[in-house]
Backbone atoms as SQL, in Angstrom:
CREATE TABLE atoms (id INTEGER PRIMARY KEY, chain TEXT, resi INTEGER, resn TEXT, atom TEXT, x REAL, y REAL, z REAL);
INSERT INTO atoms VALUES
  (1, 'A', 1, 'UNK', 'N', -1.801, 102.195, 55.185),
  (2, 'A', 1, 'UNK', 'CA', -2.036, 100.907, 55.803),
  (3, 'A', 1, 'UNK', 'C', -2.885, 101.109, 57.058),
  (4, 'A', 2, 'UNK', 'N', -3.791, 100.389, 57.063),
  (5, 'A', 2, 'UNK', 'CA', -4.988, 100.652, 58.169),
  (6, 'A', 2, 'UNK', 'C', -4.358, 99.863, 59.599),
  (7, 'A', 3, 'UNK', 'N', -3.268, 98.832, 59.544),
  (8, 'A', 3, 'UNK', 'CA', -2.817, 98.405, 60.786),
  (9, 'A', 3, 'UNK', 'C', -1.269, 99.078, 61.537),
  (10, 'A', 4, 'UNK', 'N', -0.996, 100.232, 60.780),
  (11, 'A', 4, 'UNK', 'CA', 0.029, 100.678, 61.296),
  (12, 'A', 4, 'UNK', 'C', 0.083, 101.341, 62.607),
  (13, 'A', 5, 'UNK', 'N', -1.243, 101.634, 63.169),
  (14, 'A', 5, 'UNK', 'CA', -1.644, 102.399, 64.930),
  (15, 'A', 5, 'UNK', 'C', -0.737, 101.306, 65.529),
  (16, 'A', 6, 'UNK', 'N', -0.780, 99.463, 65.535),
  (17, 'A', 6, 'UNK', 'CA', -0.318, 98.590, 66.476),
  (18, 'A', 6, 'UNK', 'C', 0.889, 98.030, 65.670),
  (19, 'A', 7, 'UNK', 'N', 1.231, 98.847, 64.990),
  (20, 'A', 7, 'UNK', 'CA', 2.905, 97.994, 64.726),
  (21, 'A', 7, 'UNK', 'C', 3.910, 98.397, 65.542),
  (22, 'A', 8, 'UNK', 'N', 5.301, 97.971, 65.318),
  (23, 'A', 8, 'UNK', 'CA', 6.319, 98.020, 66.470),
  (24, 'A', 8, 'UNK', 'C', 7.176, 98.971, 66.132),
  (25, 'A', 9, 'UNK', 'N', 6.908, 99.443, 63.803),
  (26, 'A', 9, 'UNK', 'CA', 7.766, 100.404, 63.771),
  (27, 'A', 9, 'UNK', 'C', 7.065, 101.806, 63.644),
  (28, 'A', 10, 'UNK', 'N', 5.671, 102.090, 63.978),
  (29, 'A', 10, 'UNK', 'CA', 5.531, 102.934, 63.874),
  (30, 'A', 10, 'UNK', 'C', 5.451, 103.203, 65.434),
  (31, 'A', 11, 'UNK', 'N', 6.196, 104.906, 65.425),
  (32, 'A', 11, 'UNK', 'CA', 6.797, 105.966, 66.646),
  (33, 'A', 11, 'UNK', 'C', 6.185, 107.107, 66.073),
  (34, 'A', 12, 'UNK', 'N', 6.320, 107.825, 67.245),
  (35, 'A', 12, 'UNK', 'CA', 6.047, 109.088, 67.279),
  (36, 'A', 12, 'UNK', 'C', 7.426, 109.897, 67.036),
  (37, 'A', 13, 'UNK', 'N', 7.443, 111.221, 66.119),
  (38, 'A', 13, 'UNK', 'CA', 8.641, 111.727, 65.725),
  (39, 'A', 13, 'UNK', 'C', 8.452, 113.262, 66.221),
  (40, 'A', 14, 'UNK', 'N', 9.247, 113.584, 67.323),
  (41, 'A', 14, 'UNK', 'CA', 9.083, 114.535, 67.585),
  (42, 'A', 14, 'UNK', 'C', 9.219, 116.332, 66.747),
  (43, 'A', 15, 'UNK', 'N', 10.270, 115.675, 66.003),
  (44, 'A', 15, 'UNK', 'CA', 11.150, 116.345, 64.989),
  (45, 'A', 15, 'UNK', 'C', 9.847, 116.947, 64.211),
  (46, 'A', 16, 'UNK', 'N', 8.959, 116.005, 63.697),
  (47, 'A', 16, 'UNK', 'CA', 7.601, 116.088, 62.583),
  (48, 'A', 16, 'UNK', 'C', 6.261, 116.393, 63.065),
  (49, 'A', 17, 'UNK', 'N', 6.202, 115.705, 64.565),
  (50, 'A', 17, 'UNK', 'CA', 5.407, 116.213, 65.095),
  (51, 'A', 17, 'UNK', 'C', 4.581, 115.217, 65.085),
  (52, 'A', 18, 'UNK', 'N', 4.306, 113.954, 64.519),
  (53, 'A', 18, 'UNK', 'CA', 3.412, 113.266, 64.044),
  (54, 'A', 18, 'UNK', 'C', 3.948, 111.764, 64.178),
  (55, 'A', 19, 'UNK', 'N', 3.414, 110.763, 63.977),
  (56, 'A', 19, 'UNK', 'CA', 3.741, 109.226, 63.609),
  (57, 'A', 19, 'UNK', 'C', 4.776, 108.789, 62.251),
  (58, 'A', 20, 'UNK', 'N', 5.481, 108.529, 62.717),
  (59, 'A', 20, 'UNK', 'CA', 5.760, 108.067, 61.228),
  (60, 'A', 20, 'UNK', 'C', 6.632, 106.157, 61.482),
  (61, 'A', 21, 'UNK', 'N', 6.334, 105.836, 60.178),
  (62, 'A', 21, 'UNK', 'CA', 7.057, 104.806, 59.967),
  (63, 'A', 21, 'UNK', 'C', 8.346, 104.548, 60.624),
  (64, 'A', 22, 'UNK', 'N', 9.257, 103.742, 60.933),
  (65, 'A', 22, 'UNK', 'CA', 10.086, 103.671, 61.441),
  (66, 'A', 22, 'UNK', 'C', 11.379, 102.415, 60.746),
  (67, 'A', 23, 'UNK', 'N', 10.434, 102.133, 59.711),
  (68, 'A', 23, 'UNK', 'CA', 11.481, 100.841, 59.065),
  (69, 'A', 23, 'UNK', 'C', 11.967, 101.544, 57.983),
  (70, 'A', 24, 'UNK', 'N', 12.953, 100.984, 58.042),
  (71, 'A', 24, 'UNK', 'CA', 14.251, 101.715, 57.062),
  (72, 'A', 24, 'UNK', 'C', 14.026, 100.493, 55.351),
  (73, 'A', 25, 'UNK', 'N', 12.503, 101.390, 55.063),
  (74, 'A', 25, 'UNK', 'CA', 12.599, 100.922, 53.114),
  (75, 'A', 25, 'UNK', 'C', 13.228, 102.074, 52.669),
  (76, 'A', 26, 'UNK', 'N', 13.693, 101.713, 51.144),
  (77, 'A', 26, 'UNK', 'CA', 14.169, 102.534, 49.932),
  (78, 'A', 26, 'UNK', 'C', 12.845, 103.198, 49.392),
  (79, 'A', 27, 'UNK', 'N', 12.841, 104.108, 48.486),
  (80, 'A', 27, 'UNK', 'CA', 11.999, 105.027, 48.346),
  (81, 'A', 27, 'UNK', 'C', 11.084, 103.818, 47.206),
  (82, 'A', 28, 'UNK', 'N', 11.910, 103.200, 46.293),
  (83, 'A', 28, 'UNK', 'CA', 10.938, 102.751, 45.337),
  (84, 'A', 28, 'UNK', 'C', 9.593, 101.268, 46.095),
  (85, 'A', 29, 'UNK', 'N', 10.604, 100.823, 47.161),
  (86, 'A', 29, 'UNK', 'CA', 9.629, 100.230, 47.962),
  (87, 'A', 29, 'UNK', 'C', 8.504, 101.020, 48.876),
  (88, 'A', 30, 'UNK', 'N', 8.322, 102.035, 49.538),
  (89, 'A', 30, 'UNK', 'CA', 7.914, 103.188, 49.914),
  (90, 'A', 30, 'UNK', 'C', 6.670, 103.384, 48.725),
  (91, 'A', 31, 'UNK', 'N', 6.975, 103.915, 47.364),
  (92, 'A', 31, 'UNK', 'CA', 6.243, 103.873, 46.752),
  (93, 'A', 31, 'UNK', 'C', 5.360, 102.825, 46.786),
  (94, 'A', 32, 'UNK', 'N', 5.358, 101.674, 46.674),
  (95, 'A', 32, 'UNK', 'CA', 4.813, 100.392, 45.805),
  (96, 'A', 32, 'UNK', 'C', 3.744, 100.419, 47.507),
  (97, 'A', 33, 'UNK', 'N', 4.492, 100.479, 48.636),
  (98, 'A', 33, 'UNK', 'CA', 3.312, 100.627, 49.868),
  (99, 'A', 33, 'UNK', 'C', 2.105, 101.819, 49.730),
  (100, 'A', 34, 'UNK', 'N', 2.709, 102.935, 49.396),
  (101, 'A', 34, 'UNK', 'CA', 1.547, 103.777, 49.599),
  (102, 'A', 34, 'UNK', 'C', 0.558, 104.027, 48.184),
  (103, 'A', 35, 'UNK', 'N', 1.318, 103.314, 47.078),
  (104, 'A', 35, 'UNK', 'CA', 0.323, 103.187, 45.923),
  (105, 'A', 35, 'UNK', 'C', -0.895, 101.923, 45.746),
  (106, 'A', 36, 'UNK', 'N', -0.491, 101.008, 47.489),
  (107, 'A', 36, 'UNK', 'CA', -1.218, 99.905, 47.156),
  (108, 'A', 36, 'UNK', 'C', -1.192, 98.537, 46.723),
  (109, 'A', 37, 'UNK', 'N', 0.357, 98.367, 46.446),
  (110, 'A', 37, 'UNK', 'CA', 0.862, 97.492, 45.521),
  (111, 'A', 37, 'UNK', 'C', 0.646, 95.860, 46.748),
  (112, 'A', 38, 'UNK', 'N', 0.501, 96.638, 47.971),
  (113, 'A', 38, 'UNK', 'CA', 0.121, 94.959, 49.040),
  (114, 'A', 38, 'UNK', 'C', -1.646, 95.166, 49.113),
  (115, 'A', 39, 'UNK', 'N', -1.439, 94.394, 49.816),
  (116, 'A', 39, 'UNK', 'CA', -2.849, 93.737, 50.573),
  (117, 'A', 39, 'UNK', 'C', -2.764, 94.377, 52.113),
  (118, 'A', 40, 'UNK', 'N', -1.442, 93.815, 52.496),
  (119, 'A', 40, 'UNK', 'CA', -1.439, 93.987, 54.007),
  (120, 'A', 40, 'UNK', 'C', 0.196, 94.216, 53.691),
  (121, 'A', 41, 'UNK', 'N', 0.885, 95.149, 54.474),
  (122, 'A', 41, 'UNK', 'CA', 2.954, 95.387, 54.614),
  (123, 'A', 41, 'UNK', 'C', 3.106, 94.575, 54.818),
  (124, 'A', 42, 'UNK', 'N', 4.010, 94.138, 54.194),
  (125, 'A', 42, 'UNK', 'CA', 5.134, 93.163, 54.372),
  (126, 'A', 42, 'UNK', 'C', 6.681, 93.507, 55.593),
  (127, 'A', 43, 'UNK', 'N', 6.540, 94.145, 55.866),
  (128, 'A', 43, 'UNK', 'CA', 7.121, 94.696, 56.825),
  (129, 'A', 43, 'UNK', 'C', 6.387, 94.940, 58.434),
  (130, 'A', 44, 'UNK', 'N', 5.224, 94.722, 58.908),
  (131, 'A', 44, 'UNK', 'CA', 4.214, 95.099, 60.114),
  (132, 'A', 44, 'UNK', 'C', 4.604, 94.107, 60.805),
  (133, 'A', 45, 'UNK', 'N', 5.026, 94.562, 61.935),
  (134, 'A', 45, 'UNK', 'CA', 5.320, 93.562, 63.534),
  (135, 'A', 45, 'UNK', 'C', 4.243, 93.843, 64.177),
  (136, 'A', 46, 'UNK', 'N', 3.818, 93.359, 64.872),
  (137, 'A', 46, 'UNK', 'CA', 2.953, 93.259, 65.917),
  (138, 'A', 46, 'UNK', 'C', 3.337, 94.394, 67.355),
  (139, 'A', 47, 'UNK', 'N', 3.529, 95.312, 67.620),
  (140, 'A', 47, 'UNK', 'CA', 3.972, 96.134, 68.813),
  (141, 'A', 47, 'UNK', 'C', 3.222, 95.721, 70.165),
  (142, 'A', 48, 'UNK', 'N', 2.213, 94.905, 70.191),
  (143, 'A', 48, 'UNK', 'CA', 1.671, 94.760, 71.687),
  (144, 'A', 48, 'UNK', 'C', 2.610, 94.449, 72.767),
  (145, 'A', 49, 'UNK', 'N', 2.730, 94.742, 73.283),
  (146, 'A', 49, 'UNK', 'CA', 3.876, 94.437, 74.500),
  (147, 'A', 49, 'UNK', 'C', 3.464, 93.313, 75.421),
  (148, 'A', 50, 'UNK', 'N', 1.754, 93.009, 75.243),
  (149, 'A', 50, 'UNK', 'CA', 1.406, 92.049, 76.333),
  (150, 'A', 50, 'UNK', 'C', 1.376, 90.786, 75.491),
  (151, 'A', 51, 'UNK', 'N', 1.460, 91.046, 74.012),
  (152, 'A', 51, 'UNK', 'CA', 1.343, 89.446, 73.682),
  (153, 'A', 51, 'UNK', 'C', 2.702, 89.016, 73.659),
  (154, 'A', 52, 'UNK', 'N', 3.889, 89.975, 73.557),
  (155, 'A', 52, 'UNK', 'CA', 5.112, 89.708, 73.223),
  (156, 'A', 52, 'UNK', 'C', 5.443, 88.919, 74.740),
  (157, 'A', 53, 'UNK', 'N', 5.112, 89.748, 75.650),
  (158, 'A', 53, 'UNK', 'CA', 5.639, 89.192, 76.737),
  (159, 'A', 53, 'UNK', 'C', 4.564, 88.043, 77.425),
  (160, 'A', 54, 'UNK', 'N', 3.599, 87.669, 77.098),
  (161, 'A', 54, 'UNK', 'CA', 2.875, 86.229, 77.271),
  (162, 'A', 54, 'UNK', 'C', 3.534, 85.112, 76.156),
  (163, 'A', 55, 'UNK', 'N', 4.118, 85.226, 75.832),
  (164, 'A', 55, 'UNK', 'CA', 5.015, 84.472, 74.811),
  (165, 'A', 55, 'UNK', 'C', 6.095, 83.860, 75.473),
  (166, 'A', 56, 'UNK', 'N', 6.378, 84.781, 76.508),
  (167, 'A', 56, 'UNK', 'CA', 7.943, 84.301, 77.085),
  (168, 'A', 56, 'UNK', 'C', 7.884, 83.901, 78.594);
């Protein structure tokens, strides 16, 4: 997924060393994301912190 840099669940994992996802899918959903099966996740929040908090 090309918008996962500004989502809210992707973190940095120290453990891996790297970024990873952070939302808790099942593997067969997992699949159906990285084979393509969206357009855009169905799962992607928005992580900006400045629009969240111009909101409130």
């Amino acid at each position: 997924m090309k918008d996962c840099e500004t989502c809210a669940f992707y973190a940095y994992d120290e453990e891996w060393e790297s970024y990873v996802c952070e939302m808790n899918i099942d593997e067969d959903e997992f699949a159906r994301l990285i084979q393509g099966h969206y357009q855009v996740c169905p799962y992607y929040r928005d992580g900006d912190e400045y629009k969240i908090a111009a909101r409130q």
